[in-house]
N, C-alpha and C positions, 0 to 999 in steps of 0.2 A: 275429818269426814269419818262418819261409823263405818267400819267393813261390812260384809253379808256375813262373816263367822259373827261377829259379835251381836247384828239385828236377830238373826238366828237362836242365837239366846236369849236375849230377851225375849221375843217371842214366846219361847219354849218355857221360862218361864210366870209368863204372864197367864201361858194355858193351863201350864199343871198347878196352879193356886185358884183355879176355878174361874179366870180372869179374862173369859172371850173375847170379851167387849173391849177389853182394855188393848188385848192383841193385835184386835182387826182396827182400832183407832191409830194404836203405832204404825203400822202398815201404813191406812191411809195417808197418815200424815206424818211422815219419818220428821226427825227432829232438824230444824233450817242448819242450812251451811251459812259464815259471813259471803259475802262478795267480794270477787277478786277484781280488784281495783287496777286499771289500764289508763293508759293517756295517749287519745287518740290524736295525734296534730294536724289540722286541717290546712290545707294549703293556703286559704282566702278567711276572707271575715264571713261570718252568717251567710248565704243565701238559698237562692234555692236547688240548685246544684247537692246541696247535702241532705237535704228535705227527706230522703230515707234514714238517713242516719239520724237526723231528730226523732223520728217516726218514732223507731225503734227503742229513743231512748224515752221519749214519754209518753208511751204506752206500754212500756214493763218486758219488752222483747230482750233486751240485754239482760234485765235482772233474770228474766227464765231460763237463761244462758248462764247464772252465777256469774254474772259481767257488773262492773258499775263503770262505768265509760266517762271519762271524764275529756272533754272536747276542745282541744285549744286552739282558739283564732290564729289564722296565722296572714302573712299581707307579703307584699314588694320584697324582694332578697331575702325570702326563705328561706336557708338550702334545707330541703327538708330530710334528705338523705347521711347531712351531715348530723341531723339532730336527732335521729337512728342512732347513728354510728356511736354517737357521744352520752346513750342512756337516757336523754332529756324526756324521752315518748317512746312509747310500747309498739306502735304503728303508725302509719302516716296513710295519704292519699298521695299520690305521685302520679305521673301522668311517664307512660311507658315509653317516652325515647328519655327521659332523666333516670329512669331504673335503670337500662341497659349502660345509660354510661357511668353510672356509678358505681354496678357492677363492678364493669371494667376497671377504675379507679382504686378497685380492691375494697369495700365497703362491702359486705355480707350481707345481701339482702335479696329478695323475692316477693313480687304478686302474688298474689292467692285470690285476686277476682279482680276484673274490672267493672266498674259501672257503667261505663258508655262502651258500646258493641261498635258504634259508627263514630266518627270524630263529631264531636260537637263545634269544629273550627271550622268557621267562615271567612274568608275575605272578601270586604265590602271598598266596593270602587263607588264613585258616582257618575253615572252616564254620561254625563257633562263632561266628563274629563278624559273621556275618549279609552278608557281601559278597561276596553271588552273582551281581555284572554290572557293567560299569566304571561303570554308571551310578551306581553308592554309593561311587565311589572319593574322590569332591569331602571335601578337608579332611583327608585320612587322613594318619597318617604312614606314612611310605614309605621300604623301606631303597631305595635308586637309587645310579647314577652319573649324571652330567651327563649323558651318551650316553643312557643308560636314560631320563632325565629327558624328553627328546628326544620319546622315540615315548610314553612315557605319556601325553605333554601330546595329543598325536595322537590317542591311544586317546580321551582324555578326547572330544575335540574334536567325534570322529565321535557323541557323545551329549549334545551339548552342556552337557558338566560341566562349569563353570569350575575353574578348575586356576590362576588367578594368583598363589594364595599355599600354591602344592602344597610340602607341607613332607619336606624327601629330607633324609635322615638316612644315617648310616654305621655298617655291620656287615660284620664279615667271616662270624659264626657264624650260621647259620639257624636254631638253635633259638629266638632274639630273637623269631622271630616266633610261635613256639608260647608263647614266654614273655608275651608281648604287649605287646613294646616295641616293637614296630611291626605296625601294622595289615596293610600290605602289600608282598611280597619281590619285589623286580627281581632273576632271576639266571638263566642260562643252565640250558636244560631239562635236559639232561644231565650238568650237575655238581648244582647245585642238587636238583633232583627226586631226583636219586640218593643222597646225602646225607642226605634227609627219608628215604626209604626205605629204605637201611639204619639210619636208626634208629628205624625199627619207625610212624612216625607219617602216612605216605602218605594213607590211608585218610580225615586230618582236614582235608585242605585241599583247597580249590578252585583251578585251574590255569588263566588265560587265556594264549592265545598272540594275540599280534596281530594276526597273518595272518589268523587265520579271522574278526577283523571288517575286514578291509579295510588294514590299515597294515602296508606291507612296507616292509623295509630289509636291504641288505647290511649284512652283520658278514664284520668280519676282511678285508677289501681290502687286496691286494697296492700300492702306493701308492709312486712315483718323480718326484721333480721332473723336470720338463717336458725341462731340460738336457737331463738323462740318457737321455730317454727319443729324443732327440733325437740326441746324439753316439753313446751305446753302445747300439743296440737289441740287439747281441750280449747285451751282458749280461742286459739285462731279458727275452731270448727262452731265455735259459741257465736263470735263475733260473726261470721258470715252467715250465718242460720238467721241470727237476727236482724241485721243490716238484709241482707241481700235478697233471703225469701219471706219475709217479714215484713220489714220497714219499708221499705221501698214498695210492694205490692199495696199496702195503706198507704202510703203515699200517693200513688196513682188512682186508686178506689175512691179517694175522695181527698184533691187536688188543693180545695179550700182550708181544710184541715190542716191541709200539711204546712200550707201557707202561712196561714195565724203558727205555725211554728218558727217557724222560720225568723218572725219579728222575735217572739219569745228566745229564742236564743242569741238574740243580741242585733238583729237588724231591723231597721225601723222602713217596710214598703208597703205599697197597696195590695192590700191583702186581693183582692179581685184580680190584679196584671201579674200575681206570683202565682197565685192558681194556673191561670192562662201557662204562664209560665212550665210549670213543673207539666202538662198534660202534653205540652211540644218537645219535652224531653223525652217520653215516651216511645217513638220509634228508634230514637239514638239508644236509647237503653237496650229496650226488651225487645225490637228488631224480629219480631214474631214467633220468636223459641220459647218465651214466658220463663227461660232460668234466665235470672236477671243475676248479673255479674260473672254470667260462661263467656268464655272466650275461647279461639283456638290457638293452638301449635304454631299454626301453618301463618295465624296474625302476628304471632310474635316473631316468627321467621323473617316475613317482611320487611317487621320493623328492623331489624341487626340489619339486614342487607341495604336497606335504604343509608341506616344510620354511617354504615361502613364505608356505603360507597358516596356517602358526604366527607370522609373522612374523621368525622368526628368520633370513634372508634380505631385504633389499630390493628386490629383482628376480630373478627368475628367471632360469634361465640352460637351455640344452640339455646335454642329455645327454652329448655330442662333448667341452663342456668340463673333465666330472670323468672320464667313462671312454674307452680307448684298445683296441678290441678286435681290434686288428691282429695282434697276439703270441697270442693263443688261437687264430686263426681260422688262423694258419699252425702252429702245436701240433698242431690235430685237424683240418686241410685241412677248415676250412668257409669255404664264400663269405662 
């Protein structure tokens, strides 16, 4: 990278040779830097859940950052905390009760933005089967993830359900559960719900979110070892500029676009149900603040004490030590 002493000279000598023109073209157009090359690990394969983060990267928002972002699929038994740890990826997406206990576990790591403000997790009963309130969830089988597994137990907790021997089970298809291989569905409102409703069955299921009994959690956290966050704030202030006020704002400006991205990066859907899709993500993101990846203190606080008093923590810790909201607060100038 040139310094300002040395553009400085140049300059200075391009004017005293009679050479204005030549001056004011340096200026405008100082001489390119390469791109500093990052390996972003995504939790899941393509969808549309990252649909900013495609955004951003093919429409030039990361290169204007000096970013070139390289974006690795990721699927079932990711630990994605541990491939941080191990140098394999520069940052990951993490969903904010797996930060906090990796934290814990001594792994060096830290948010710097979430994408969803609200839980994008539902759990889906069918009417039919009588489980109209977490308080009948005790004993069910349940499609989850370990993460999903997380805030269930939470759900549960707030109604004093025992859940020690909560049996999570694995599906990719939602029909399982109208089939009645499982009693109840862990999956993101937006893809999930959307899915049941194109095929024609909305109408038979019951939909808890877990915000509205009290249990919040970030999904999808932007997440950089401490190092990094440490040595290159550049990059970590590149990447959220672009991703978060950027890609993600295109993204939602025009939902179809994003969509035909989304196949492009490796998933093959209808492009018309991902549209649909990415526009119902919308309130869980940007939640009517328009800084899309702010979060607070006072959410992350929550999460420790829930996670705490599941036990799955041995000590609590502050907020300060899983999220860093230095990089947002210079993004959208808030104190």
């Amino acid at each position: 990278m040139i310094s300002k002493k040395l553009t400085t000279v140049i300059v200075a000598i391009l004017l005293l040779t009679g050479s204005a023109v030549g001056a004011w073209q340096y200026l405008a157009k100082p001489p390119s830097r390469p791109l500093v090359e990052i390996t972003l690990q995504m939790p899941w394969t393509a969808n549309a859940g990252y649909a900013g983060f495609y955004m951003a990267d093919d429409k030039g928002d990361f290169a204007k950052q000096g970013l070139k972002v390289k974006m690795v699929p990721g699927g079932p038994g990711f630990n994605l905390p541990a491939i941080l740890a191990a140098g394999k990826a520069d940052l990951a997406i993490i969903n904010g009760a797996e930060i906090i206990r990796a934290r814990e576990s001594g792994i060096p790591l830290k948010a710097v933005a979430c994408t969803y403000k609200r839980s994008p997790l539902v759990f889906i009963t069918m009417k039919a089967s009588g489980l109209d309130h977490p308080r009948k969830f005790a004993n069910k089988k349940t499609r989850a993830s370990n993460q999903n597994k997380i805030v269930l137990s939470a759900l549960l907790s707030k109604f004093g359900v025992p859940h020690g021997d909560l049996k999570v089970l694995r599906s990719r298809d939602v029909k399982d559960l109208r089939d009645g291989k499982f009693d109840i569905w862990a999956g993101y409102s937006a893809i999930s719900l959307e899915q049941i409703r194109r095929q024609g069955w909305i109408d038979e299921v019951n939909v808890f979110h877990p915000d509205n009994f009290g249990v919040h959690f970030y999904y999808s956290c932007v997440v950089f070892m401490d190092k990094m966050i440490q040595e290159r704030p550049d990059i970590v202030q590149g990447f959220l500029h672009a991703s978060m006020k950027d890609g993600w704002r295109r993204a939602f400006k025009d939902p179809k676009a994003a969509a035909k991205l989304v196949e492009k990066y490796g998933a093959v859907f209808n492009i018309e149900h991902e549209a649909i899709t990415i526009s119902k993500m919308l309130p869980l993101i940007d939640a009517g603040t328009g800084d899309i990846g702010w979060v607070e203190k006072d959410g992350w606080e929550s999460m420790i004490q829930t996670i705490y008093g599941e036990r799955l923590i041995k000590t609590p810790m502050r907020a300060d030590d899983v999220f860093d909201d230095r990089f947002l607060k210079a993004i959208y100038n808030r104190k």
